[in-house]
C-alpha positions, 0 to 999 in steps of 0.5 A: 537553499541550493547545496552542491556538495557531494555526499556519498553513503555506502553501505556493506555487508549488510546482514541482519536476522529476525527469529526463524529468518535471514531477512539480509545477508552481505548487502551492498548498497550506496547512494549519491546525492542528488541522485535518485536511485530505485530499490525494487524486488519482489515482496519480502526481497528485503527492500524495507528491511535494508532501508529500516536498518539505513533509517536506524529502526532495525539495530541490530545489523552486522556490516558497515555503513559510511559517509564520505568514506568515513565509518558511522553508526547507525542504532537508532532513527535519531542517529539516522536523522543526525546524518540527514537521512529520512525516510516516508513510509507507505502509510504517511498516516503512522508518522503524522498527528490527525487533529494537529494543524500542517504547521504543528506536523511540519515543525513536530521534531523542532516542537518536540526536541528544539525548545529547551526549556521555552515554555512560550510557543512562537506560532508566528515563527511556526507557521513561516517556517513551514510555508518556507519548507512547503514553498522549497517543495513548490507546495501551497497548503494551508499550514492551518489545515487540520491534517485529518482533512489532507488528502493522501498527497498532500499529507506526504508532501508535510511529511518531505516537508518535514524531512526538508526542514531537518536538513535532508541529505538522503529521502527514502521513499516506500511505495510513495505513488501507491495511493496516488492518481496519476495526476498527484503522481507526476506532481510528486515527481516534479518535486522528488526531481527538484528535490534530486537535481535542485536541492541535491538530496540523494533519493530511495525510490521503492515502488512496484509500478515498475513502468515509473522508474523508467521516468523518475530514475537513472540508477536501479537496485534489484533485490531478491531473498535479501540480497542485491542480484543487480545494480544499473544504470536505467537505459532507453535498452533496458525492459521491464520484462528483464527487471522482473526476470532479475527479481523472480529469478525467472522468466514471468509471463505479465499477460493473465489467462482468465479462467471462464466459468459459469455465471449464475443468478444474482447473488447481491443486488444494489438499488439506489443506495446512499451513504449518510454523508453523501459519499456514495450516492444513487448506486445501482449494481448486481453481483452473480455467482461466478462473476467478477464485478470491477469498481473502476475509477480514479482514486477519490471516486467514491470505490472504497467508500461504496466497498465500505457502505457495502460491508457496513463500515458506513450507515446507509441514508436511503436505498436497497440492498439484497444478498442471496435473495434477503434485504440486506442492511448492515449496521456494521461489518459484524453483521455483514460477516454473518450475512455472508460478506467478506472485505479486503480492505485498501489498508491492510495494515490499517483496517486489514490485519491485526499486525503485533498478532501472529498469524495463525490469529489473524487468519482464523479471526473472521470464523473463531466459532469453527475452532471452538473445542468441547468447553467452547474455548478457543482451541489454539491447536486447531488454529494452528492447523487449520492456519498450516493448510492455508500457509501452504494453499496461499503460498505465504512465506513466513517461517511458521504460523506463529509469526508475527505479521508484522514481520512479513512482507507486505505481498505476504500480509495481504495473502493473510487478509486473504486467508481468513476470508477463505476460512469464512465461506462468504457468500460475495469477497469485496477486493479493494485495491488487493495488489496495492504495493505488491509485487508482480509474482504476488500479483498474479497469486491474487488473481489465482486466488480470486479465479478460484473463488469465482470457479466455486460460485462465490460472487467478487466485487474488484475494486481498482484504479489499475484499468489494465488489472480490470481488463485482465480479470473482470467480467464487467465494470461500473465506473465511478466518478464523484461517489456515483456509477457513471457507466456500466460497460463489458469487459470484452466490449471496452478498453483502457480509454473508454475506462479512462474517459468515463472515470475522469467525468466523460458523458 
């Protein structure tokens, strides 16, 4: 399977404008194969938007693109896949069929465009082919897995698996590691390594854990408002504190100064709950105002799922909650609202956002009743305004409140989930995962937003996987291991190895 060919795709003076923005402007871009090259910069840098127009989702750019010297277009994501670029989105989800099995998502394109007018499935053939890809990838998974019970890791792997099968030349990855234990991590890069050096495919690596690109890539692309600021060579020389000058166009301090603020009464207070199905069990745990509670653990713990039973996304089987004093059981997030509660969810775009609604919507969604004008109808002009002070209050880069959010960056949507909590005046926020995919400016945004919230009383539950964000900003932390508590520690009193050591089952 082994390809030595040398392919070179080049990209220049790429420009491309959406309503009211310039997202690129004069880009030059190229990618060799076997190499596997970082594309960073700050969110809404233009990262994504250089690599849809690369993947032919956005059209309507002005530039050229070759390959081997050779002029190409590029105005659709058939024309992209012609040439052998494929791209693996952040959320694996939007690209695969849930109650498809492994196989039938693997060979969905050869299903879907290879037939002719073959009526009769070969599933025998089906099957083979995608354990051939699976096992180009080093990878063994039931092909007749339904994919809906894949963990997250596993559904990226169908998803290269896929892009193998289509005769990949050059593999975009967007956040891939975003979700992923460090173990998963460091499989997936011996397979990206494989795919780079073995299989010779040129590879986009885009991510925010910074620290990573120094043990996957060789090669760095910096981006910073839609254009290329530096393009180098990774060195042992070669810091992240100077990468993060390149994308913020300034020197950052990484290290944050938590504020301190009182600590007041219990305001929610957790005995022995369980979830229906047993992915939570036996929780114990106390909020109080001001204070900033961490779920540590690593992904699979059981934080989401407990975040998800608090915010009455899941039922209860057994146990005690009390918020403000009042017994506390919500049937479902509506009543949580109302109660005083407020989640960010791991997947904004999923669960966190309402993405083809602008943004003026989304941020007074969670307290319409606040905007209701003398009939009782919802007044748009009051959402807009109330919208334009936390634009401003949460730095949210968008040309105006009528945006789309699907149009912003992925640091700006999650400010926007932020935002309309903030309308709501809930009593405890639950933040989980909040800088998934966010860059370190945006980062430190969120840290401030969550320190002001404290500094008002409210009460922050801070879920995470990210040992050296707990350290920064909490309090104190529960540990979780297998949908239980394990350990409860201070935050002054612990560090990164006593948080690690309890999350991977220590006693």
């Amino acid at each position: 399977m082994e390809n030595t060919a040398k392919t070179t795709l080049t990209m220049r003076n790429i420009s491309i404008a959406f309503p009211g923005v310039k997202a690129l402007t004069d880009v030059d871009f190229e990618l060799k194969s076997g190499e596997i090259r970082a594309l960073i910069g700050a969110n809404g840098a233009g990262k994504s938007t250089l690599m849809k127009v690369l993947s032919g989702v956005n059209t309507h750019y002005d530039g050229q693109i070759h390959l081997d010297g050779l002029p190409v277009e590029i105005r659709s994501p058939k024309a992209a896949k012609e040439l052998g670029i494929e791209i693996v989105y952040q959320e694996v989800d939007v690209a695969l069929v849930p109650h498809l099995t492994v196989a039938e998502n693997i060979m969905l394109n050869h299903l879907a465009n290879n037939m002719g007018r073959t009526q009769i499935v070969d599933w025998h053939m089906v099957r083979k082919s995608a354990r051939e890809a699976l096992g180009r990838l080093h990878m063994n998974i039931d092909v007749r897995k339904r994919v809906s019970d894949l963990s997250l890791a596993e559904k990226q792997m169908v998803l290269i698996a896929r892009a193998v099968l289509e005769k990949c030349k050059f593999l975009i990855l967007d956040e891939p590691t975003a979700p992923l234990s460090n173990t998963e991590t460091q499989v997936f890069f011996d397979v990206v390594r494989h795919l780079a050096h073995d299989e010779n495919v040129g590879v986009v690596f885009i991510s925010h854990r910074l620290a990573e690109l120094f043990e996957i890539c060789e090669h760095i692309t910096i981006m910073k408002d839609g254009m290329v600021v530096k393009d180098m060579q990774i060195t042992p020389e070669l810091t992240i504190g100077q990468i993060v000058e390149y994308m913020l166009g300034r020197k950052f301090d990484e290290t944050y100064p938590k504020t301190i603020v009182p600590i007041g009464e219990v305001v929610l207070e957790v005995q022995d709950l369980t979830e229906r199905e047993n992915r939570v069990q036996e929780v114990n745990m106390t909020v109080r105002h001001g204070e900033i509670v961490a779920l540590a653990g690593l992904v699979g713990a059981g934080k989401t799922e407990l975040c998800k039973l608090l915010f009455g996304a899941y039922r209860r089987q057994s146990g005690v909650t009390t918020l403000g004093g009042k017994m506390f059981h919500p049937k479902n997030p509506t009543q949580a609202v109302a109660a005083g509660l407020a989640l960010v969810p791991e997947e904004r775009r999923k669960e966190g956002v309402l993405v083809g609604d602008p943004v003026y919507a989304n941020v007074t969604v969670s307290s319409l009743p606040k905007f209701l004008n003398k009939l009782h109808f919802v007044s748009k002009r009051l959402q807009r305004k109330a919208t334009r002070s936390q634009i401003t209050a949460l730095g949210i880069k968008t040309p105006s409140e009528n945006q789309l959010v699907a149009n912003l960056s992925g640091g700006n949507q999650q400010k926007v989930v932020v935002g309309k909590w903030l309308l709501s005046d809930a009593e405890v926020y639950i933040f989980d995962e909040p800088t998934k995919g966010v860059d370190v400016g945006a980062k430190r945004d969120i840290f401030e937003l969550i320190d002001g919230l404290v500094s008002q009383g409210k009460g922050v539950i801070y879920a995470s996987c990210d040992y050296q964000e707990i350290l920064a900003i909490a309090d104190r932390a529960y540990i979780m291991y297998d949908g239980r508590i394990v350990k409860e520690v201070a935050i002054p009193e612990t560090d990164e190895k006593e948080l690690l050591y309890y999350s991977t089952g220590g006693k």
